[in-house]
MOPAC internal coordinates of N, CA, C and O (Angstrom, degrees):
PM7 1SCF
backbone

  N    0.0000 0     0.00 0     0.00 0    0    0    0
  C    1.4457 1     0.00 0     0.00 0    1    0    0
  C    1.5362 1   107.90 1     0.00 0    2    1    0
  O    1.2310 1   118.88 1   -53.51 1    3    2    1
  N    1.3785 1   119.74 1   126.49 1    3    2    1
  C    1.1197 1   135.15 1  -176.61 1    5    3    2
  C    1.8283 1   107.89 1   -53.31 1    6    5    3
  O    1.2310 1   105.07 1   -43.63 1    7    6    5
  N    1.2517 1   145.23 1   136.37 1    7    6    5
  C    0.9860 1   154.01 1   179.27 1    9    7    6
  C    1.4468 1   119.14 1   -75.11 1   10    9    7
  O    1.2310 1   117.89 1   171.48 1   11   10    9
  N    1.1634 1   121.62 1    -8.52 1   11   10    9
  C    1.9086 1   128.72 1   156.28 1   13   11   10
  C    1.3170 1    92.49 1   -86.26 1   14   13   11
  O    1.2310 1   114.09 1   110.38 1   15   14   13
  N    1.4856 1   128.80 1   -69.62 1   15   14   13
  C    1.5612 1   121.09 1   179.39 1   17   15   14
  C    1.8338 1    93.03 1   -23.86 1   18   17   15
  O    1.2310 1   125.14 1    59.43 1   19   18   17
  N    0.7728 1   107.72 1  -120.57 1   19   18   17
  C    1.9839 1   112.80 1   175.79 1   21   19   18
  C    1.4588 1   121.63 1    15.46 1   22   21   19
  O    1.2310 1   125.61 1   134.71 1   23   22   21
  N    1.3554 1   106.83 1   -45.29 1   23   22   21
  C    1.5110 1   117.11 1  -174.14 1   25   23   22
  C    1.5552 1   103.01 1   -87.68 1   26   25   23
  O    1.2310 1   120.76 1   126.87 1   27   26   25
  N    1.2710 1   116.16 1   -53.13 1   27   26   25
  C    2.1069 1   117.69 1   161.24 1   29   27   26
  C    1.4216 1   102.70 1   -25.22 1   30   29   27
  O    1.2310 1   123.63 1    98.90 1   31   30   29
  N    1.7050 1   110.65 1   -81.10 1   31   30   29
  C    1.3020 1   113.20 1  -172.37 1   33   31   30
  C    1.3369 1   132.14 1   -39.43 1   34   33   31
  O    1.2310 1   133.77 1   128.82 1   35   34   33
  N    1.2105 1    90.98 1   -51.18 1   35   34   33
  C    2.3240 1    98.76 1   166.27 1   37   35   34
  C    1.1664 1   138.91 1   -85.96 1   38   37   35
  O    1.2310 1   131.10 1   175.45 1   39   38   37
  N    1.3797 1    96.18 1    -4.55 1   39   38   37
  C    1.6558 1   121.74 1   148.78 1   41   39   38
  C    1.7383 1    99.46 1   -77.06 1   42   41   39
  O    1.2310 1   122.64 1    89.95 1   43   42   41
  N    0.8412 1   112.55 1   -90.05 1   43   42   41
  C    1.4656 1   102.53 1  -150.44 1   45   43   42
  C    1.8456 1   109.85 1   -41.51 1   46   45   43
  O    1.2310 1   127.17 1   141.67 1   47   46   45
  N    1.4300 1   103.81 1   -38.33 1   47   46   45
  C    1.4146 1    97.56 1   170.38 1   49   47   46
  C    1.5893 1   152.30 1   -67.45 1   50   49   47
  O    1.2310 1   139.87 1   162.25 1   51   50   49
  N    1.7674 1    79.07 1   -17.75 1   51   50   49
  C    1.7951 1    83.79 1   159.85 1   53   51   50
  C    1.6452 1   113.58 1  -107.24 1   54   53   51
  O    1.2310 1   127.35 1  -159.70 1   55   54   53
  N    2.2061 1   103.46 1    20.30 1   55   54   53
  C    1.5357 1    91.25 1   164.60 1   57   55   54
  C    1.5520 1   100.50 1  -100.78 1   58   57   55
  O    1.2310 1   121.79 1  -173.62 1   59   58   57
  N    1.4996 1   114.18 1     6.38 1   59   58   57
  C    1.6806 1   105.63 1   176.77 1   61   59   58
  C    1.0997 1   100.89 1   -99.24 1   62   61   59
  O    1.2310 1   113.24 1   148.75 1   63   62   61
  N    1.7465 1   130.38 1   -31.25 1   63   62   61
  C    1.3450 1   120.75 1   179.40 1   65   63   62
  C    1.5104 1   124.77 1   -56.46 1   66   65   63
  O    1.2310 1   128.65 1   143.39 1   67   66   65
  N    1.8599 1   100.93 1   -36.61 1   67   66   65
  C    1.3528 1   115.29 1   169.50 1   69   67   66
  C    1.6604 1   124.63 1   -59.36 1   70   69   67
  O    1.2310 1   125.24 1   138.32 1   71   70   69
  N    1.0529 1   107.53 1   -41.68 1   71   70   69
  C    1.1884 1    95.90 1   178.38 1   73   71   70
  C    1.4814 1   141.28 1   -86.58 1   74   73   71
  O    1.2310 1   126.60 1   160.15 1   75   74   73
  N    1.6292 1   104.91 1   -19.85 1   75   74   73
  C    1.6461 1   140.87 1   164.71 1   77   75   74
  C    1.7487 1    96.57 1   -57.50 1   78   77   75
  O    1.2310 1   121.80 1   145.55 1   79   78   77
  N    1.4876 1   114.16 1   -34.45 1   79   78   77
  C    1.4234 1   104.69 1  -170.84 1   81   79   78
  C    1.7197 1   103.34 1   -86.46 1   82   81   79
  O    1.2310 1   121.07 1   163.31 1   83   82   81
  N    1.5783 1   115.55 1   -16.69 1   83   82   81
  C    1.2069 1   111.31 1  -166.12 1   85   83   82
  C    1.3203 1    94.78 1  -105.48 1   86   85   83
  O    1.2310 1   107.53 1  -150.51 1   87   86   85
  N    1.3331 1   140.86 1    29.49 1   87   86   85
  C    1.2029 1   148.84 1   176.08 1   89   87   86
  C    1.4546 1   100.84 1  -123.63 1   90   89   87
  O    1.2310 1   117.46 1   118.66 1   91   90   89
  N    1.0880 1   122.44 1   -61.34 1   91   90   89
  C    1.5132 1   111.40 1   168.15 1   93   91   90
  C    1.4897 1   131.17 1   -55.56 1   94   93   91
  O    1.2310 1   121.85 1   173.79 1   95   94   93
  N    1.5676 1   114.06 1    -6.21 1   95   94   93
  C    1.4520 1   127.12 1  -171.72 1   97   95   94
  C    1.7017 1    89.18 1  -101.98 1   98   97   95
  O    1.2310 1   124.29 1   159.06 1   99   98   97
  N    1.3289 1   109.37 1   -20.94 1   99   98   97
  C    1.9353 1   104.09 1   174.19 1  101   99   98
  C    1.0853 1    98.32 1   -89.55 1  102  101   99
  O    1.2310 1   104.94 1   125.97 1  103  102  101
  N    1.4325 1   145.46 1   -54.03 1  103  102  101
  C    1.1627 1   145.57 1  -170.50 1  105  103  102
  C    1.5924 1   118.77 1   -50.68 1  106  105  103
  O    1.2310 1   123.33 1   135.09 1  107  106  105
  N    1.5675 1   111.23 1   -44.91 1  107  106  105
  C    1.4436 1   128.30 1  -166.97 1  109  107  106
  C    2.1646 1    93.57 1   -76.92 1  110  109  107
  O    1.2310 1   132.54 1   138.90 1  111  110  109
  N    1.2921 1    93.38 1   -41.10 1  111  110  109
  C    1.8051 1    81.18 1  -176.14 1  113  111  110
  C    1.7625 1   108.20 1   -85.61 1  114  113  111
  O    1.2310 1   116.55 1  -173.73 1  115  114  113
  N    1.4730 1   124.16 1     6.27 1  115  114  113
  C    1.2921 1   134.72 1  -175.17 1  117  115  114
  C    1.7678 1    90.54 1   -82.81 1  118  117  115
  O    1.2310 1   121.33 1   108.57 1  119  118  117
  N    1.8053 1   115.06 1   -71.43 1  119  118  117
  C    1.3141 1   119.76 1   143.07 1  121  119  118
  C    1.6809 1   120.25 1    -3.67 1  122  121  119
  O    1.2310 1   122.67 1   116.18 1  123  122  121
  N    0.8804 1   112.49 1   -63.82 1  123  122  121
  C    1.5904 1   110.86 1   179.78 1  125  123  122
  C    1.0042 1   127.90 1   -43.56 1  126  125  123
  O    1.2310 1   132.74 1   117.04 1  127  126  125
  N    1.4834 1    92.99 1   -62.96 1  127  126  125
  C    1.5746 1   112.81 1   179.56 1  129  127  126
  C    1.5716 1   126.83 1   -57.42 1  130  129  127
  O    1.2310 1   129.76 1   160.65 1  131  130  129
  N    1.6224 1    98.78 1   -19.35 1  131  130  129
  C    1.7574 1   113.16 1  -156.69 1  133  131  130
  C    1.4544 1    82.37 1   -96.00 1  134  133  131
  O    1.2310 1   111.52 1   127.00 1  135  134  133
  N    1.8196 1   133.58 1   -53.00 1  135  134  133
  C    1.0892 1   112.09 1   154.57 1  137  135  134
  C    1.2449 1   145.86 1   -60.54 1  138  137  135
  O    1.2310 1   103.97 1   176.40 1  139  138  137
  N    1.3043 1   147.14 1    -3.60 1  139  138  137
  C    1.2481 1   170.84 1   120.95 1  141  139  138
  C    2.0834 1   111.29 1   -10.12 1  142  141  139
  O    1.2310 1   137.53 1   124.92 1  143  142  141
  N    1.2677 1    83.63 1   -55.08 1  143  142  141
  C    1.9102 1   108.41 1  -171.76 1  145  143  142
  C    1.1657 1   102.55 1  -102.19 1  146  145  143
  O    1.2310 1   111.08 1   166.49 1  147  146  145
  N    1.2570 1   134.39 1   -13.51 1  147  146  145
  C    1.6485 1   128.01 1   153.63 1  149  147  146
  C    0.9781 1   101.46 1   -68.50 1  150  149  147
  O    1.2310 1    99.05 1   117.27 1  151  150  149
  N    1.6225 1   155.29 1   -62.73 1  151  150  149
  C    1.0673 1   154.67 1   -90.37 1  153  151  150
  C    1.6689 1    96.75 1  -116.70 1  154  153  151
  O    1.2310 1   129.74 1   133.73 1  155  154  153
  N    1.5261 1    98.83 1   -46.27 1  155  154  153
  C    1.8918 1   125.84 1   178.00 1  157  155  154
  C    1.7377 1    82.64 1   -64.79 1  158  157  155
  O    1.2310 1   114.32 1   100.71 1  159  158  157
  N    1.1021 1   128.36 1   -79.29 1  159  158  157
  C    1.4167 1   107.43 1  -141.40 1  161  159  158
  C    1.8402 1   110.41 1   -69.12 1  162  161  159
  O    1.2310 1   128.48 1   176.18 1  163  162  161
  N    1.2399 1   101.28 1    -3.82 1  163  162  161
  C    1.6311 1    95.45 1  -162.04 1  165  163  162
  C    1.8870 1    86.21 1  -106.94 1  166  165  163
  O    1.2310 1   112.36 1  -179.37 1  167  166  165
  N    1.3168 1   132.01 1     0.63 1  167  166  165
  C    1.3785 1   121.13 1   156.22 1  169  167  166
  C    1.3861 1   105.72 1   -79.16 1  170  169  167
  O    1.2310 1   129.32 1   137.66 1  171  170  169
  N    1.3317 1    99.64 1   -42.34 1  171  170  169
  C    1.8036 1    94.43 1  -171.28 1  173  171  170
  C    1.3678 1   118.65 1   -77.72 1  174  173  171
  O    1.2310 1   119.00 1   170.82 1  175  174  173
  N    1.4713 1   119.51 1    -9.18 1  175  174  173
  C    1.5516 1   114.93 1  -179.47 1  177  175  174
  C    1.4325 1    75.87 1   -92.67 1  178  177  175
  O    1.2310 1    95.63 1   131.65 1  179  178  177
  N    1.2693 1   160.38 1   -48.35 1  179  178  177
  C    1.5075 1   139.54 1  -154.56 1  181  179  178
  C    1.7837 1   101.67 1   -64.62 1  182  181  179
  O    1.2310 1   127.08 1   121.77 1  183  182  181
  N    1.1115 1   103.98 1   -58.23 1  183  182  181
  C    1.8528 1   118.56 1   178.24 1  185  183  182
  C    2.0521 1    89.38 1   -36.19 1  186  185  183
  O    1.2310 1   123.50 1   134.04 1  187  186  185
  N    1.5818 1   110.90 1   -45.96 1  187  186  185
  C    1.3219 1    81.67 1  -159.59 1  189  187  186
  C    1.4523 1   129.95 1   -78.67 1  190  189  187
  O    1.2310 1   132.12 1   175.76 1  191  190  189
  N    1.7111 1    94.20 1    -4.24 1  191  190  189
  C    1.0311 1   124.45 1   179.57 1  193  191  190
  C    1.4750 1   127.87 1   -43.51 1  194  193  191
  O    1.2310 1   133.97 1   113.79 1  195  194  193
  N    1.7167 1    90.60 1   -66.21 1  195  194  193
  C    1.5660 1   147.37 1  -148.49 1  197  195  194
  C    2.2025 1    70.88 1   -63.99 1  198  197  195
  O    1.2310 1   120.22 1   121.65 1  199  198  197
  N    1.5790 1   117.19 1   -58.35 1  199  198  197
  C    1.1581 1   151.11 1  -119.83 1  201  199  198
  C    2.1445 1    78.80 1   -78.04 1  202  201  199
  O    1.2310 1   130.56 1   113.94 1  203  202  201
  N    1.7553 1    97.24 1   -66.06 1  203  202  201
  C    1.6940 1    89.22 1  -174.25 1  205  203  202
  C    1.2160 1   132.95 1   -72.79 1  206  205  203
  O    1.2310 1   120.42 1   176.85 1  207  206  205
  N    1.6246 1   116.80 1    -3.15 1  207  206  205
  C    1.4554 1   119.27 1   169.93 1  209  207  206
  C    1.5476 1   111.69 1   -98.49 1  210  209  207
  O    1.2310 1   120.10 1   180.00 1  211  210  209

């Protein structure tokens, strides 16, 4: 196997590894946020709770 063949291949794979990792680093803080704003609304619907009895 030709030795540019070689260099394509491990190029392109640490440009898919790269970016799969920088997609999961958007995804994981997207995650955050969705837990973050669950967390706010389900104290504050309890508070409103707490509030009519």
């Amino acid at each position: 196997m030709p030795l540019w063949l070689i260099l394509v291949i491990v190029g392109a794979v640490l440009l898919i590894l790269g970016v799969a990792i920088e997609a999961a680093k958007v995804l994981l803080w997207i995650g955050v946020a969705i837990l973050v704003v669950s967390l706010v609304l389900a104290v504050l619907r309890r508070g409103k709770g707490a509030l009519k009895s």
